[in-house]
N, C-alpha and C positions, 0 to 999 in steps of 0.2 A: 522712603519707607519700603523694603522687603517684605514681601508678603509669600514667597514660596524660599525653602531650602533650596542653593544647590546644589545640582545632582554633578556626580563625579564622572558619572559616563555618559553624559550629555555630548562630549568633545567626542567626536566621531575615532580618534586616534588613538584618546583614552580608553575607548569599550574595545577599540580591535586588539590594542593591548593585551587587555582582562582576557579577550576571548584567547588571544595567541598562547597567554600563560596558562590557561585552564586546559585547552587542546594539548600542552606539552606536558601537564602535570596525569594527564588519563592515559592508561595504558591500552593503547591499539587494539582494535578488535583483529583481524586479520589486514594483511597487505597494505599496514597501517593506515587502514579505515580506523576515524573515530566520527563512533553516532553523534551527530548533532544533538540531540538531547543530554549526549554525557556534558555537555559543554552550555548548553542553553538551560537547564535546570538549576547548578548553581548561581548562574547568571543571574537568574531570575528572581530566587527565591533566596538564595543564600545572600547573595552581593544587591539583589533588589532594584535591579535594572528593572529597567521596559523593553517592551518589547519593542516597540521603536529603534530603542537604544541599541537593544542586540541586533536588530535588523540593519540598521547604520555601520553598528560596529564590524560585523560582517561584511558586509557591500566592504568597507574599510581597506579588511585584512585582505580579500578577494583582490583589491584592484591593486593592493601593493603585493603582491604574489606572498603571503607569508600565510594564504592559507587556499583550498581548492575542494571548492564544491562538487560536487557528483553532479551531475543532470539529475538527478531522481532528487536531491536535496534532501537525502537523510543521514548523508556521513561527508565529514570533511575529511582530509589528509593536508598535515603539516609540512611544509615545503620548507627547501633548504634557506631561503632566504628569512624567515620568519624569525632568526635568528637576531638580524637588522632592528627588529620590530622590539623584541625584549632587550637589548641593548640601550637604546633610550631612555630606559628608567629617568 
C-alpha cells in the first residue's frame, strides 16, 4: 500500500538537472551572475519541489561542477561542464 506520491526530484541528480536547466533558461544578470531566486522560485512554486529537494539538488550540481555558488549564496554562475549534466536527459 502507497500512501504518499512520488516526487520527481526527490533523486538528488534529478533536481540538479531541473536546477542546471532553469539556470540556462534565465538570462544572466551581469558576469553571468544568475540570482538564486531566478532559479529556486520556479523550482518551488512552479515545479513544487522542496526545499530540501532544491537544497540537495544544489549540493548536486555544486559537486559535479555544473554549477558555482558565490560565498555570499545569492547568485550562481553556470559553468562549462553543466553541459554533461543536461545531456542525460
Amino acid at each position: 500500500m502507497k500512501h504518499t506520491e512520488e516526487r520527481p526530484y526527490a533523486n538528488p541528480e534529478a533536481a540538479a538537472r531541473k536546477l542546471v536547466e532553469l539556470a540556462a533558461s534565465v538570462e544572466a544578470a551581469q558576469e553571468d551572475r544568475i540570482y538564486i531566486e531566478r532559479i529556486n522560485a520556479p523550482f518551488l512554486f512552479k515545479l513544487k519541489g522542496s526545499g530540501s529537494e532544491f537544497g540537495a539538488g544544489l549540493k548536486h550540481a555544486i559537486e559535479r561542477g555544473s554549477l558555482q555558488l558565490h560565498e555570499s549564496g545569492t547568485y550562481v554562475t553556470l559553468m562549462p561542464s553543466s553541459e554533461d549534466l543536461l545531456a542525460r536527459k
